[in-house]
TIDREN-764928 format. One record per residue (C-alpha): chain; y, z, x; residue number from 0; residue in three letters. Coordinates in steps of 0.001 Angstrom, whole numbers, plus 500000, padded with zeros to 6 digits. Layout:
N
{"A" {Y Z X} NUM "ALA"}
...
END
This chain:
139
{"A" {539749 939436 010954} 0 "UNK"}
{"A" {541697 936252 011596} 1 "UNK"}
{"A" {540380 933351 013309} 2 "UNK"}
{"A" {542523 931241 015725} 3 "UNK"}
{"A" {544224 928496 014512} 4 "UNK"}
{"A" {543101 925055 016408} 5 "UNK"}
{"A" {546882 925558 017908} 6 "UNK"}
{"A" {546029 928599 019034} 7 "UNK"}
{"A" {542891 927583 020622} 8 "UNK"}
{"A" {544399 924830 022008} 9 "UNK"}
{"A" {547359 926503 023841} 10 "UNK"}
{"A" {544933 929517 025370} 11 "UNK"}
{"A" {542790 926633 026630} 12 "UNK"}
{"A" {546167 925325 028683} 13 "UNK"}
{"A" {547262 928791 029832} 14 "UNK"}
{"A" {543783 929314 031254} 15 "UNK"}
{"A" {543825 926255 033093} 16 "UNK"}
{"A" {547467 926516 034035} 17 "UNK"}
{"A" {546176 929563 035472} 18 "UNK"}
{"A" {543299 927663 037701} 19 "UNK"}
{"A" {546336 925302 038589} 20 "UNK"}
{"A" {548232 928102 039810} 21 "UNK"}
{"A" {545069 930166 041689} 22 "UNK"}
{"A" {543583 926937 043551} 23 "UNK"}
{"A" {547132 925857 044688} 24 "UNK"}
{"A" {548540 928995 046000} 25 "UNK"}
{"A" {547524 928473 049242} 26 "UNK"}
{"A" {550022 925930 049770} 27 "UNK"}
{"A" {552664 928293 049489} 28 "UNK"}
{"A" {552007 928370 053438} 29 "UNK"}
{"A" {553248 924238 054008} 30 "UNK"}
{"A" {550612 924510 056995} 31 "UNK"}
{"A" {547332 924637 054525} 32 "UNK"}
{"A" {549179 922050 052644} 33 "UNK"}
{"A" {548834 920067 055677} 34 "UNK"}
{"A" {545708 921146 057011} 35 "UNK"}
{"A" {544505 919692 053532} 36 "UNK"}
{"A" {545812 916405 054057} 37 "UNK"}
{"A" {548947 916310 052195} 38 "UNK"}
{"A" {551449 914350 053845} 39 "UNK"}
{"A" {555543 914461 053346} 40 "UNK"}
{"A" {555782 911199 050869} 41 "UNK"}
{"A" {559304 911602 050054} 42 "UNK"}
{"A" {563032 912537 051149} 43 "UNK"}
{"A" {564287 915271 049120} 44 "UNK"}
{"A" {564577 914191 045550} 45 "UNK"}
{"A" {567333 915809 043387} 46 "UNK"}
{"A" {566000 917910 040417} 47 "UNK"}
{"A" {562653 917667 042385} 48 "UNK"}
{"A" {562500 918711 045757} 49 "UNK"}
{"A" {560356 916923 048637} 50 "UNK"}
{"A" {556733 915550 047605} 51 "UNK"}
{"A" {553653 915938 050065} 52 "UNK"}
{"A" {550988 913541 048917} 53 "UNK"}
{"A" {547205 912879 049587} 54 "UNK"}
{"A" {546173 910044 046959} 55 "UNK"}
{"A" {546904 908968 043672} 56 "UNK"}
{"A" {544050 908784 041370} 57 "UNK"}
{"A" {541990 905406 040372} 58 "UNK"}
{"A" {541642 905957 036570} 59 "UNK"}
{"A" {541907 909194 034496} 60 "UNK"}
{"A" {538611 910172 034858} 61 "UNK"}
{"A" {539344 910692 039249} 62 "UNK"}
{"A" {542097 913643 037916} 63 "UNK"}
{"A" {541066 917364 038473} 64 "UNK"}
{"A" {543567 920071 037351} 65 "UNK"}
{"A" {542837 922015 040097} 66 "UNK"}
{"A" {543569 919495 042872} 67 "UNK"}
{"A" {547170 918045 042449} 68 "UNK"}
{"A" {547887 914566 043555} 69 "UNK"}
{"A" {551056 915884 044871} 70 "UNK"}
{"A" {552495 918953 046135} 71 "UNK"}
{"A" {556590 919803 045418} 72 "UNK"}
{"A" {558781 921447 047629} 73 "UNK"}
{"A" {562301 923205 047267} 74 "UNK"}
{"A" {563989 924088 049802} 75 "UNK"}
{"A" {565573 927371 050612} 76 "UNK"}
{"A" {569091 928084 051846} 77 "UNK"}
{"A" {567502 929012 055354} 78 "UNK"}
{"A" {565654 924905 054922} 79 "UNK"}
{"A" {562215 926607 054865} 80 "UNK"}
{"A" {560282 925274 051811} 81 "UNK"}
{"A" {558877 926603 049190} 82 "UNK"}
{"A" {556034 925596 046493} 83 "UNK"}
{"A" {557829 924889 042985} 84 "UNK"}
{"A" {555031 922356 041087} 85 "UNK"}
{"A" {552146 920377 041217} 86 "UNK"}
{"A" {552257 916489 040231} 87 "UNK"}
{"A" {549368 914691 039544} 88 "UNK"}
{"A" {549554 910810 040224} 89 "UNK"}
{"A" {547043 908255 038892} 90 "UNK"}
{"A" {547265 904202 038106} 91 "UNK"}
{"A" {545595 904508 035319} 92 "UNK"}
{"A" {548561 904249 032454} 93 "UNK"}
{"A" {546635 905972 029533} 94 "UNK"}
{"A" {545927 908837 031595} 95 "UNK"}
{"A" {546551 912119 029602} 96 "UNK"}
{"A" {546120 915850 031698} 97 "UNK"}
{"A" {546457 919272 030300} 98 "UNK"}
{"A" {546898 917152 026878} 99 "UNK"}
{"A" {549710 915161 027941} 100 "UNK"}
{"A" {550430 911526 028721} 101 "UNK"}
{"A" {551910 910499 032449} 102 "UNK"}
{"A" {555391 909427 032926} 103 "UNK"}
{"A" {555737 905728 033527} 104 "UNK"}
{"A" {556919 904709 036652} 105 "UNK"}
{"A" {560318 904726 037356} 106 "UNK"}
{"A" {563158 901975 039030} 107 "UNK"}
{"A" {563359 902995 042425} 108 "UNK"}
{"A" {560318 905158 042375} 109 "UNK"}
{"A" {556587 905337 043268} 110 "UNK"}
{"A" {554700 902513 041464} 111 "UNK"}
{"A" {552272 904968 039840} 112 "UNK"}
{"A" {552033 907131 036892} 113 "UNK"}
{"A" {552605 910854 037412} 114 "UNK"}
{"A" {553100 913837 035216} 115 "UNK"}
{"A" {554658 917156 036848} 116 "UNK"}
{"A" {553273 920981 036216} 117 "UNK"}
{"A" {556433 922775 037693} 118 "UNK"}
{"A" {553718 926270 037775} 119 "UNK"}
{"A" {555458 927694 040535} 120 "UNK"}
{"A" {559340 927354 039649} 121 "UNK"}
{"A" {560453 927615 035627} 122 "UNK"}
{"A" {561722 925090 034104} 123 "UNK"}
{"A" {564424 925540 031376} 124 "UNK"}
{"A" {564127 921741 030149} 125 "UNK"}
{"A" {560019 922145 029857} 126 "UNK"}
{"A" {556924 923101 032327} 127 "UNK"}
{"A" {556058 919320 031934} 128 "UNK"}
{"A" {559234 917318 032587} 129 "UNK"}
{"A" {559512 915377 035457} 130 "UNK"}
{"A" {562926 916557 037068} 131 "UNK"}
{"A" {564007 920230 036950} 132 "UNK"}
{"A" {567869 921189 037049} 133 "UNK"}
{"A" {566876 924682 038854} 134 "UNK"}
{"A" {565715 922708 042084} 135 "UNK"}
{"A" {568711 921720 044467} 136 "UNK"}
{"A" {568359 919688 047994} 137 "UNK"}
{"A" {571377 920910 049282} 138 "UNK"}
END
């Protein structure tokens, strides 16, 4: 019998907790919980990313959970109800790393805070970890 490969290991460990992401944030498919939970509308509707509802940004790397995003993204639908598309964890802390990756540094015109994007809800044909996603529209 073969053993896993530290690869293998390694890539079961981040579809099991990609799969905690996905079960402890489906609640705010309903915007309302989303609310009710203290996320607040952050941003206008960013192109390639949709509308952000925020409720903190992490101190240092050690203040990020997985399980409870940073940020909440929204797309919206051709009716302009939203929908859930990815999570996006935000911290200051620049050698922060999550689900074994480092955050994106901030950007020119953008929040002053390192972030990193899990789109769990929406695919992603350029990557489940890049920041913008060409499959989310805000028109």
């Amino acid at each position: 019998m073969a053993t896993a490969s530290p690869d293998d290991r390694k890539d079961a460990h981040d579809r099991a907790v990609l799969a905690q992401v996905r079960a402890s944030t489906a609640k705010y498919h309903d915007l309302d919980a989303a609310v009710s939970d203290g996320y607040r509308l952050s941003s206008p509707c960013v192109p390639h990313m949709g509308y952000h509802y925020q409720r903190g940004v992490a101190a240092t790397a050690g203040d990020l959970d997985a399980s409870s995003p940073e940020i909440l993204v929204y797309a919206p639908r051709a009716d302009g109800t939203l929908r859930l598309v990815a999570v996006e964890y935000a911290t200051w802390d620049a050698s922060a790393t999550l689900l074994g990756r480092g955050f994106d540094a901030p950007h020119s015109g953008g929040p002053p805070f390192h972030t990193l994007h899990a789109w769990v809800w929406q695919g992603n044909p350029d990557g489940m970890f890049e920041p913008v996603n060409p499959n989310v529209r805000c028109d």
